[in-house]
Structure formats: structure tokens, C-alpha cells
N, C-alpha and C positions, 0 to 999 in steps of 0.2 A: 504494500500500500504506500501512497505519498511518491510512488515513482510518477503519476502522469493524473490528470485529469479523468480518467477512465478509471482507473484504480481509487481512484478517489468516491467516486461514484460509485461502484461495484462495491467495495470494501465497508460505504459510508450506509447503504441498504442493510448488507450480510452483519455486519455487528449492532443496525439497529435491529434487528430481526433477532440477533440475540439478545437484545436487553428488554424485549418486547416476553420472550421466551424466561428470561432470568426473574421479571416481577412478577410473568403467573406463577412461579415456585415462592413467590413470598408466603403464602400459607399461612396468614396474619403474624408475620415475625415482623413487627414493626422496627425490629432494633435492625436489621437487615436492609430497610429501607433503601437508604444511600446507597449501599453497595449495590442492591439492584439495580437501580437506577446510574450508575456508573456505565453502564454500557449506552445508554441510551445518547447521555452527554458525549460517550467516545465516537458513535455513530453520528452525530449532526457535527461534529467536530469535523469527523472526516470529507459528509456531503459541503462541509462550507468551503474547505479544503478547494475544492472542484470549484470555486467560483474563483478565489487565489489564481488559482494557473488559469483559469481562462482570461482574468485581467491581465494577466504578465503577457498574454499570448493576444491581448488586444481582440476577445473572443465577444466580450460584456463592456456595458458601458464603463467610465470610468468613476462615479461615484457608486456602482452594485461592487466593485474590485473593493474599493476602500473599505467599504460596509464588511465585505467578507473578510479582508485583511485585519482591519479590526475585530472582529467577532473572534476569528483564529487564535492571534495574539492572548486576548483577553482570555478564553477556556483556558489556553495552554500557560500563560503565565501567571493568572492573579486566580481562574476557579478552583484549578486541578491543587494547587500547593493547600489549599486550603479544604478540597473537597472530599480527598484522598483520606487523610488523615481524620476530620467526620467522619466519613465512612467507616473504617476502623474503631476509632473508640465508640460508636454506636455501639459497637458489637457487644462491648465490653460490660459483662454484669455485676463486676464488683465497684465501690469507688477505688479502693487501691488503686486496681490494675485503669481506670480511668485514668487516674491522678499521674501514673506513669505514663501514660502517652498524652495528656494533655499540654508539657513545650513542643511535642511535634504539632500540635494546631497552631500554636504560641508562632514555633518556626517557620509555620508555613502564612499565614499572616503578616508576616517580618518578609519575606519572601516576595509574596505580594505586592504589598505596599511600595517596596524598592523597584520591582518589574513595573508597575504601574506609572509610579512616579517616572522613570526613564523612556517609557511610551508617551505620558504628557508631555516632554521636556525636549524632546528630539524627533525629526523625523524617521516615520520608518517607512519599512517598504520590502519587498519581495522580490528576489531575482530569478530565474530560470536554470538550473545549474543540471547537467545531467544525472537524471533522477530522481531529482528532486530540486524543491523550492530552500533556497537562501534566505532565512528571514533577517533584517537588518535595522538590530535594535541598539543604538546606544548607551553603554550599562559602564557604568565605572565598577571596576573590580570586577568583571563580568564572570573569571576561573571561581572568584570565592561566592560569589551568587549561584553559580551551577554549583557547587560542593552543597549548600546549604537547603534547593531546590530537591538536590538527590535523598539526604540527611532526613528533611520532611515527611518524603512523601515513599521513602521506602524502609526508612527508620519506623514510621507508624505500623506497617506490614512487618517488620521482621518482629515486632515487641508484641503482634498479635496471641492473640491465646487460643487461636483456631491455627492447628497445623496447616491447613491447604493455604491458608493466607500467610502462613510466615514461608511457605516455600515461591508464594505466588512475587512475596515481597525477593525472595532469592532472583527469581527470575529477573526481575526488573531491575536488580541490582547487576545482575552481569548485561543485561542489554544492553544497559546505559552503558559500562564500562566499553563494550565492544562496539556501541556506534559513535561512542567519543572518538575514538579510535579511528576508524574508520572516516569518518566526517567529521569535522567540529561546525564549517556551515550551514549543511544542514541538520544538526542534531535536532533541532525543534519539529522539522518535520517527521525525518526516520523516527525520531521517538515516539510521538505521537503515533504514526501508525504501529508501531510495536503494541505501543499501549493500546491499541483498539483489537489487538487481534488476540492481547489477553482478555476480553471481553468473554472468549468462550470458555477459560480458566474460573471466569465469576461465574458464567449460567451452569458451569458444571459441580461447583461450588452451594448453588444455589437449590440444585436438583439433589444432591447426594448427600451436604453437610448433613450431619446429624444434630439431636437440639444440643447434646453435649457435646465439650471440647474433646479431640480428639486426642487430647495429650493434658497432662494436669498442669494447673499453675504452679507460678514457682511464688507467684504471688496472689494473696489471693486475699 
């Protein structure tokens, strides 16, 4: 996903279809909420994605590109640090283990704020790069803003008390290592559609978890 416009669109249906499939498995588990609905966010994520490349490609006018460029931005920079981490301590039924993942929302907040503030402050914008979209945002310290964006939003998953989610936070934690790698341009895009294709990790999550954790706490 996030290589073309087409992928975008294909990709942006198939994970809304699974976060569509993930909330009929809510089975009144309200604490679950969030996390179901995370796929649904990563799927319109993706269709807006599809309007990005068609403005870079001069396909849509130019104020529907901006509209989409910004929407983009905004999920991926200021909802997700923030949305992630809710999601997670949703989950959570003690306060203790609340209270432990409660600086990862702190972080991801802080997080935010910084991405946001560098959006209002600067222009941005979207390049065409083979395979993917360049997004070009202005961020001072931008290495310790990604350290702290990662720390957030997959620090809250690995501290989880549901195994399928401290492995789900494993996952995300080597993707990100391995598309830094690979690309530091377009990491916001590759990542993002990484993130949307663990979508099917949540609806499988969603179908199988059991009401109990699958491993005891350590805190409880």
C-alpha cells in the first residue's frame, strides 16, 4: 500500500472492510471500542491517501489536494500518537496497570502538539518519489520527535496486558525500525500503510481474544 494511487484505493476499501468486520466482534466490550475502530481510521487514512497522489499528479483540483494533504498529515501526526495509546489503556481493567500507561497518552499528546505546531508554522507539501509520496514537514529536532512518536504509540502496545497486542506492538516496532531504514522520506507514508495492513492483526484480535488476558499481570 502507499506505492500508487491505486493501492491506495484498493488497500483504503480492504482495511475499511476490516474495521467494519472488527466492530461486529465488539460483543458489547465497550473497553474495546477504540481498538475497533482503529481500522476504520487506518482505512479513510488510506482512501485520502488517493487524493494526495492524484494532486501531486495534477489529477484533482488544487484546493481537494490540500484538503486531502491536510487530513493525511493530521491522522498520521496529531490523531494516531494520541489515538493508539487510548486505544490501549481502554483495554486496561485495573487502575495500576492504567496509571502505567497513562505518560504514553501524556507522550503522545506532547507529540502532537509539537507535529501540529510545525504544520501551522511552515509550509508543507507532498512530493512524488518512486513508490511512494515525500511528505515535507518542517520539525526542528525532527530524529528526537520520531524517537518519541515511536516510544508513544508502540511503548503503549508493548506495556499491554493482552498478549496478541504486546506482540502486535513487537510488530510495529521492527516495521518502523526496517522502513526507517529503508526510506527516511517517505517513512510517513510506508508506515502508515504498514499500519493499515495490521488492521487485520486487530479484526483477528477482535474475533479470537478471549474476555481474559492471555498471560497474567505483572501488575495488577
Amino acid at each position: 500500500m502507499c506505492f500508487s494511487a491505486t493501492a491506495d484505493v484498493v488497500g483504503g476499501i480492504v482495511v475499511t472492510g476490516i474495521g467494519v468486520d472488527a466492530c461486529r466482534h465488539l460483543r458489547g466490550r465497550n473497553d474495546h471500542l477504540l481498538l475497533a475502530t482503529l481500522p476504520l481510521v487506518l482505512g479513510a487514512h488510506q482512501l485520502d491517501e488517493a487524493f494526495v497522489w492524484w494532486g501531486v499528479q495534477g489529477h484533482v483540483p488544487h484546493v481537494v489536494a490540500r484538503i486531502a494533504l491536510w487530513i493525511y498529515l493530521l491522522i498520521a501526526f496529531v490523531v494516531l500518537p494520541i489515538f493508539v495509546p487510548l486505544a490501549v489503556i481502554a483495554l486496561e481493567p485495573t487502575a495500576r496497570r492504567r496509571l502505567v500507561l497513562a505518560p504514553f497518552i501524556a507522550l503522545g499528546a506532547l507529540v502532537s502538539a509539537v507535529l501540529l505546531s510545525a504544520m501551522l508554522r511552515a509550509p508543507i507539501d507532498a512530493t512524488e518519489q518512486p513508490y511512494h509520496l515525500a511528505y515535507n514537514v518542517t520539525i526542528s529536532h525532527g530524529g528526537l520527535i520520531v524517537g518519541l512518536y515511536v516510544v508513544a504509540v508502540c511503548g503503549a502496545l508493548l506495556f499491554s496486558g493482552y498478549r496478541h497486542v504486546e506482540l502486535f506492538g513487537v510488530a510495529n516496532l521492527v516495521a518502523i525500525v526496517l522502513l526507517a531504514w529503508l526510506t527516511l522520506d517517505g517513512f510517513a507514508s510506508l508506515w502508515c500503510g504498514y499500519a493499515a495492513l495490521s488492521a487485520g492483526a486487530i479484526a483477528l484480535h477482535m474475533r479470537y481474544a478471549k474476555a481474559h488476558r492471555a498471560a497474567p499481570y505483572l501488575l495488577t
